[in-house]
N, C-alpha and C positions, 0 to 999 in steps of 0.2 A: 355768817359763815366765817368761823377764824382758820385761817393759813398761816402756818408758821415757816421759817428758814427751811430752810434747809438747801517719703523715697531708687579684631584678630588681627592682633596683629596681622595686617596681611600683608604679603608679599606679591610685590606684582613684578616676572619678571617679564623686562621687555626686551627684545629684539628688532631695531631698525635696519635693513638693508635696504643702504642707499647706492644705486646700480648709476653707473658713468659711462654715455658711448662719443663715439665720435664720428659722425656724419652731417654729411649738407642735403637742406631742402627737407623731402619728406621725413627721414630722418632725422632732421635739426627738429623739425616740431615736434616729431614723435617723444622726441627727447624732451620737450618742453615740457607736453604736456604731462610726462610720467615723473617730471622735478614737481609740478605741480600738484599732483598727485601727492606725492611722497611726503612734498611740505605738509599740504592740506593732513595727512596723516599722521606728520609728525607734531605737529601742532594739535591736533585729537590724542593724541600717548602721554604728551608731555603735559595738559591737561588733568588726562587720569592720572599720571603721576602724582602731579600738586594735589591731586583732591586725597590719592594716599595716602602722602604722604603726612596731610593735615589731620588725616584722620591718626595716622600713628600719634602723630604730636599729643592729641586729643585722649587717646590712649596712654599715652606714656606721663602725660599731668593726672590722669585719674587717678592712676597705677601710683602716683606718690604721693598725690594728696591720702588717697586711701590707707597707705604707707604709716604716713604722719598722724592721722587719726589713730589707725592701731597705736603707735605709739604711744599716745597720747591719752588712752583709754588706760594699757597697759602702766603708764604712769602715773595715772589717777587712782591706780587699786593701791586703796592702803595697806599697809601692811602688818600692823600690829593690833591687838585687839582695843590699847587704849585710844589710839588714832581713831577706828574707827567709832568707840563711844563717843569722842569729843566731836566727832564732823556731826553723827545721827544728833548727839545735843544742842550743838551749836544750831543746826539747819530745824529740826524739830521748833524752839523756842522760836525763829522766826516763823515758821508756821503755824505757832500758837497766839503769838502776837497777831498776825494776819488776822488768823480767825475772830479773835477780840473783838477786832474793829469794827465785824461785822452787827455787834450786838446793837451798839448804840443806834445804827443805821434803821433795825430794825423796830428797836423803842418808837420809833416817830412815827409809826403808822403797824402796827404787826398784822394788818392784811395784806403787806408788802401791795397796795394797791397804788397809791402816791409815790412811794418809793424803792420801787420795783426797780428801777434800772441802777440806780446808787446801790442797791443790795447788789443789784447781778456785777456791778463793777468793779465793788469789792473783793465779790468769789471771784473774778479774775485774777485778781492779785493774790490773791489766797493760791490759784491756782499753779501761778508760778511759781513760786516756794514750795510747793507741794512737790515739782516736778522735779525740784535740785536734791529733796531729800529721796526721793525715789531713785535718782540716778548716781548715787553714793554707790560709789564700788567697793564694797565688802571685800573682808581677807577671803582667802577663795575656802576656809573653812566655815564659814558664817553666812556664803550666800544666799544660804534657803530663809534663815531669819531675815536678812536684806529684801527678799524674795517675799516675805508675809507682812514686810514690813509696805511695799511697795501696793500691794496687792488689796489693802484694808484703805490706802487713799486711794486707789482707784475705783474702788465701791462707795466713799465718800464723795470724791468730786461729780459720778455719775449719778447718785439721788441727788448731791445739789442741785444739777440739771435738770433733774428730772421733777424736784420739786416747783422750781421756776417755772418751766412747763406749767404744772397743775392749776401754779397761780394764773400763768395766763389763760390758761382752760379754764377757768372756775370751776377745776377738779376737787376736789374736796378728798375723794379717793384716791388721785393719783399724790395727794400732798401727804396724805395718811403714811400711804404705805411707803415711799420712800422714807419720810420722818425714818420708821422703822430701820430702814435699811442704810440710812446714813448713821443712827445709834449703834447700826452693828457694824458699819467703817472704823467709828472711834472706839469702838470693844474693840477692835482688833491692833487695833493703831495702838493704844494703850499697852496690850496684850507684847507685841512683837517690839514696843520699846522698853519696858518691863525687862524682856529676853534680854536684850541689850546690853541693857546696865546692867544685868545681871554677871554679865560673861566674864570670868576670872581669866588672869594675864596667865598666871601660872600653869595653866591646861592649854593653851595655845603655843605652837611652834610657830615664828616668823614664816611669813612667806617669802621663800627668796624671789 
């Protein structure tokens, strides 16, 4: 049998009344014990407080981190079409190289039965690179190509998977038909960077 490759504000308002008498004897204690009381209560509020106040804090670090990420996002979208050709090139070519690697990996046994986990370690790294070209922010006129481009390694990376599987299943069927459906990952990978480079500067308005 041959096998091949393949993540309220809330507000709490409080009110303390602290009440002051002045008497002796039963009096003097009644008064005691209603200071102790009141401590005891004041000490339970100021409590709650701390805890909401941590909780705002808690909110209000999200609230900026979350802040700085948009930002951040928003800073990452390229803006012109040749920008974006040169990232999808640049980031594509390490992806291609990735993949390479994996070939000689599999010359040394292509049952991947010996070296089964050196192939799968490879598609790790493969995998990583896969995931920076997918998260290329497109001018917001080209995001559906970005969007076909992301979409055709996401059906690659999942037969890889699902090839691996097969080998350890001594599936034979299950290594088939992924085969198949990792051919149609790189049809399409091809297909939506073809689109790419195809895309003329002069039909594109910047994105402000």
């Amino acid at each position: 049998m041959s096998m091949k490759r393949k993540m309220l504000a809330v507000v709490l308002p409080l009110t303390l009344a602290l009440g002051v008498g002045c008497s002796n004897g039963e009096d003097e204690k009644k008064k005691e014990e209603k200071a102790n009381i009141e401590a005891e209560a004041n000490k339970k509020a100021l409590e709650t407080v701390n805890k909401e106040l941590d909780k705002l804090k808690e909110e209000k670090a999200d609230l900026e981190k979350q802040t700085k990420e948009d930002k951040k996002i928003d800073k990452a979208k390229l803006k012109t079409v040749k920008e974006y050709q040169q990232e999808v090139d640049n980031k594509g070519l390490d992806f291609a190289t990735e993949v390479q690697k994996v070939n000689p990996i599999i010359e040394k046994d292509q049952t991947l039965i010996t070296n089964h986990q050196e192939v799968k370690e490879q598609f790790d790294k493969v995998k990583v690179v896969s995931k920076k070209l997918q998260d290329i922010k497109a001018p917001e006129q080209y995001e559906g190509l970005q969007t076909e481009l992301k979409k055709s390694l996401i059906i690659y990376e999942k037969s890889i998977d699902k090839i691996l599987e097969g080998v350890d299943e001594l599936d034979e069927n299950k290594v088939t038909t992924n085969i198949n459906y990792m051919f149609e990952g790189l049809e399409m990978f091809g297909k939506a960077i073809d689109e790419i480079r195809a895309l003329d500067e002069q039909n594109m308005s910047e994105v402000q």
